[in-house]
Each structure stands twice: as structure tokens, then as C-alpha cells.
C-alpha positions as a printed Julia matrix, in Angstrom:
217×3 Matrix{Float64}:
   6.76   -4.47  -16.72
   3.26   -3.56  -15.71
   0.37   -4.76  -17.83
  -3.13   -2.85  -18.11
  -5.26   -5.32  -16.62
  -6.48   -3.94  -13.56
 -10.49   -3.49  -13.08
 -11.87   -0.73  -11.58
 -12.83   -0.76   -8.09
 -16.9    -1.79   -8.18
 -19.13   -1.06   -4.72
 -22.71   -0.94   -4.03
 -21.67    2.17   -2.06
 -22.9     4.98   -3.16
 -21.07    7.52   -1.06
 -19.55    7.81    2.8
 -20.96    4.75    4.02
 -23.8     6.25    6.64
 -22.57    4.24    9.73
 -18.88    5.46    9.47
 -19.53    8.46   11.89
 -20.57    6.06   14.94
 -17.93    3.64   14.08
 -15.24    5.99   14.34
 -16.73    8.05   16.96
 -17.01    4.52   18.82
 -13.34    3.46   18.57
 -11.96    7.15   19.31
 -13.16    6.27   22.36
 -12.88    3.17   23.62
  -9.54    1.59   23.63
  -8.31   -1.39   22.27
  -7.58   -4.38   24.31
  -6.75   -7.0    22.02
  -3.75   -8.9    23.12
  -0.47   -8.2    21.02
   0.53  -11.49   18.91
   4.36  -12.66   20.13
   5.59  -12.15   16.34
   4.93   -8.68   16.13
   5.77   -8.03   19.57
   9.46   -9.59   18.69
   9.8    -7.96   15.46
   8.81   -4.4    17.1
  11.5    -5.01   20.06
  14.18   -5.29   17.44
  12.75   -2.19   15.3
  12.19   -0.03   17.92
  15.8    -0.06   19.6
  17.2     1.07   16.13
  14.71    3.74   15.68
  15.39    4.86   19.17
  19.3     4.76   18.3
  18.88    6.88   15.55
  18.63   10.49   14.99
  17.07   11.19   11.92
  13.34   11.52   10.07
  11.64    8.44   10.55
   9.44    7.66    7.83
   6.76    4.32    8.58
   5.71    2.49    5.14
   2.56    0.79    5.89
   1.1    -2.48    3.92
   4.31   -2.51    1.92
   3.79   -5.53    0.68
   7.23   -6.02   -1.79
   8.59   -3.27   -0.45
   8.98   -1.34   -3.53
   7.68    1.68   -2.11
   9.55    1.62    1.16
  13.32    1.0    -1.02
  11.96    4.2    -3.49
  11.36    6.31   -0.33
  14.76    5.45    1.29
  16.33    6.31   -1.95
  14.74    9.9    -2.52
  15.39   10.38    1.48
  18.5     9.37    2.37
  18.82   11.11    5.47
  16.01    9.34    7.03
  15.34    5.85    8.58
  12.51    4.5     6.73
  10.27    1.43    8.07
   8.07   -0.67    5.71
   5.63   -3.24    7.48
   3.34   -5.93    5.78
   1.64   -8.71    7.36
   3.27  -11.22    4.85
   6.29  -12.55    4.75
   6.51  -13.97    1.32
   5.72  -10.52    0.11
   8.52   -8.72    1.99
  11.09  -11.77    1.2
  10.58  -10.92   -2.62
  13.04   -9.61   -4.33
  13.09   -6.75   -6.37
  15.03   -4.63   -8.89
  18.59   -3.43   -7.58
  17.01    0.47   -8.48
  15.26    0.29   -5.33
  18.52   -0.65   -3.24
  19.26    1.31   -0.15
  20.67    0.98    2.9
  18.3     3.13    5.29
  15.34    0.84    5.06
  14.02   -2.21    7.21
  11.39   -4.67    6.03
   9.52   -5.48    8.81
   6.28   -8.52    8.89
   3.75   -7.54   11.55
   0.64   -7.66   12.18
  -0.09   -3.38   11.64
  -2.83   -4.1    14.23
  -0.67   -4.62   16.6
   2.46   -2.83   15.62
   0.37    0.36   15.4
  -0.38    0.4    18.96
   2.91   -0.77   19.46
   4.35    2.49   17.78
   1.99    4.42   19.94
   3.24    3.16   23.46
   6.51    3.8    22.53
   5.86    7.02   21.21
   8.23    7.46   17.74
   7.98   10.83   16.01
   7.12    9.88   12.66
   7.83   12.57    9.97
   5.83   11.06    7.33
   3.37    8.22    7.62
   2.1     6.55    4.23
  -0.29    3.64    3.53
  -0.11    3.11   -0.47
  -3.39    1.36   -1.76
  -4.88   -0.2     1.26
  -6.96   -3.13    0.29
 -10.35   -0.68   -0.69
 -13.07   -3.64    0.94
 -15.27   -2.31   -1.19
 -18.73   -3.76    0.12
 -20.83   -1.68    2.54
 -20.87   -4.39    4.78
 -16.83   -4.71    5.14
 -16.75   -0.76    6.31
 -15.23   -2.12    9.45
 -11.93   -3.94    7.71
 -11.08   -0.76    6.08
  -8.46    1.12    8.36
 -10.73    4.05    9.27
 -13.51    1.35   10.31
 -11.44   -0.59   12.12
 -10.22   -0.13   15.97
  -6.84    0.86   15.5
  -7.96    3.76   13.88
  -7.3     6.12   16.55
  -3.47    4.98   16.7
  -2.92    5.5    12.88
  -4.8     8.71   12.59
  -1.89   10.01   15.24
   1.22    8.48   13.71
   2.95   10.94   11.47
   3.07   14.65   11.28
   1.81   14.14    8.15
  -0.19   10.89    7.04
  -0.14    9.86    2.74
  -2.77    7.55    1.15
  -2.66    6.56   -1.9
  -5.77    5.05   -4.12
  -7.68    4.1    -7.57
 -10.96    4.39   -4.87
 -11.63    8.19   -4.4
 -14.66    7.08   -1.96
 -11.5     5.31    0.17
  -9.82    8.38    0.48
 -12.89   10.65    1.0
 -13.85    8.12    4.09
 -10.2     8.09    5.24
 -10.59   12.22    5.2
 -13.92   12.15    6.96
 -12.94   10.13    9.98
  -9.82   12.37    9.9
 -11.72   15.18   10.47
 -13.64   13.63   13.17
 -10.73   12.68   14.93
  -9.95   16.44   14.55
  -7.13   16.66   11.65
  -7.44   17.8     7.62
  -6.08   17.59    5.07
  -7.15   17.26    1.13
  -7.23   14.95   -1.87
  -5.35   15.41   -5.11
  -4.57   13.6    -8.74
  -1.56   11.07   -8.54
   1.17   13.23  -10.92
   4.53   11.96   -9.9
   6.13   10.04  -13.28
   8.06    7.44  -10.76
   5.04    4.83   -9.54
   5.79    4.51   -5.96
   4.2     0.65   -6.02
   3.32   -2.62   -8.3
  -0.13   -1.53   -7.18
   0.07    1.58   -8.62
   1.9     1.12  -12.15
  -0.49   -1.3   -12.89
  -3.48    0.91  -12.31
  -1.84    3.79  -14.31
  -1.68    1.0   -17.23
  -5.32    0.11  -17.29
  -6.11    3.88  -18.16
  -7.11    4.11  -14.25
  -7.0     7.51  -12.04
  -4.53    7.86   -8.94
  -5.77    9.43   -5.86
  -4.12   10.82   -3.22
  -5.0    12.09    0.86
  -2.3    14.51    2.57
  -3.13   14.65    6.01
């Protein structure tokens, strides 16, 4: 059960935070060089030989955290290989409700900086790429640890013909959009509508009275 105690996102950002442009511009064009941590390299070997050995849709599940979302999107697609990552494993060790059992899902823990330059080298074709209420950072001065700040940026922006974020923030999802464009994709935001809440993160947001946004990229 989800209760209505969520409160609303609060920033002293008015709008598109006015250094996003060079940050992004910045990152889409220097590379990273940050050496890969040995867990996620080890969890991505084991991954990426059964995404290689399989010959489907391969759907990527990003901050999963439970993995609620990632069991719910291997149920509605059955005929796809779906891949939820979080960073933690006590989240991803949770258990859940047997509704959300499947049998074409991994639960991954990674480090997403990593893993999504990982994904990159190794060049999967991702059908569908979502990341379901990213932590917002909502400060102007934390731009950077929001994923379209940071320097992975120009990995995730080219994982997945088509790229789903999910948000209470609108402002999130109109930054997300606007380094999107710079890095030369679209897309648009619309209203959360679907009756089934795809996370924790979401139900509970629907039951304090809040809005549900979404970017299709």
C-alpha cells in the first residue's frame, strides 16, 4: 500500500538552469576517462554474454532500485530480455510481490556510470531505454549530479531507440529534453495516464495528489 506522504519537489531554480548548455556541450565532447570499478566490470561480463546470446528486444531499466519496474516491464513484454540496474544492492535483493514475477528479467548492481559506457563499447541495441524518477538534485548548484549534467551523458543520450523518463519534476524532464536536443535528438513531454504505477516512487506520488511527468525520446 502506498501512503500520500510525498512532498513536492522544492528548488531555487527557476527554470533550465543557465549553465546546462556549456555543461553538456562540454561532455559531448570530451570523453570520459574515469577508470571502470572491478564490480561493475564483473557484473557487466556476466550480463553482456546473455544479452549477446539472445535474440530478442532488449529493454535496459535504469536506477531500478526494487526492481518493481523492471519485473512489470518483463511481464507486459514477454518477448524481450529486460535489464534493471541500481547501484544498491539491498535495494535489488528486496523482495517484492509475486505479481511482478517473470522470468525474462535480470537484476543487475552497478555503478550506471560505469555500466553505461560499458553498454556503449559493447554496442547492445537497446529497444527501449527507461530511467523512472531519477533522483531530481534539485539545487542549482547539484546541476552536475543530475544525469544530463553529468559526464556520462553522452553514452545515455545514445542507448535506446527510444529513451523514457519518468518524473513529479517537470523542470527534470524539460532539462533532460534540452540537452537531448543539443545532443541532436527530440522528443516531448506528456501527463503520466497509465492506471498500473510502474514504481514505489511513483504510486506514492500519485497518492499525495502529485502530477506524473513523462519524456519520450
Amino acid at each position: 500500500m502506498s501512503f500520500g506522504d510525498s512532498k513536492a519537489i522544492v528548488s531555487n531554480q527557476p527554470g533550465i538552469h543557465e549553465n546546462l548548455a556549456d555543461i553538456v556541450n562540454k561532455h559531448l565532447s570530451h570523453t570520459s576517462k574515469k577508470p571502470f570499478q572491478q564490480h561493475t566490470l564483473d557484473a557487466f561480463a556476466e550480463i553482456d554474454a546473455k544479452v549477446k546470446a539472445f535474440d530478442g528486444e532488449v529493454i535496459l531499466d535504469s536506477c531500478c532500485g526494487v526492481g518493481q519496474s523492471t519485473r512489470i516491464l518483463a511481464k507486459n513484454n514477454p518477448g524481450a530480455l529486460v535489464i534493471g540496474v541500481d547501484k544498491s544492492a539491498h535495494r535489488i535483493e528486496r523482495n517484492v510481490e509475486d505479481l511482478w514475477q517473470a522470468d525474462n528479467y535480470h537484476l543487475i548492481r552497478a555503478d550506471l556510470n560505469d555500466f553505461y559506457r560499458l553498454v556503449t563499447k559493447a554496442q547492445w541495441q537497446v529497444a527501449k531505454h527507461y530511467i523512472l524518477y531519477p533522483n531530481p538534485w534539485p539545487k542549482a548548484k547539484h546541476v552536475q549530479r543530475r544525469w544530463h549534467g553529468t559526464a556520462v551523458f553522452p553514452d545515455i543520450i545514445n542507448i535506446g531507440e527510444q529513451i523514457i523518463l519518468r518524473s513529479n519534476w517537470r523542470l527534470y524532464l524539460e532539462e533532460f529534453l534540452f540537452a537531448a536536443e543539443i545532443a541532436g535528438k527530440s522528443g516531448d513531454i506528456s501527463e503520466v495516464t497509465d492506471i498500473e504505477p510502474l514504481t514505489p516512487f511513483e504510486a506514492k506520488y500519485r497518492a499525495s495528489g502529485q502530477q506524473c511527468w513523462q519524456l519520450s525520446i
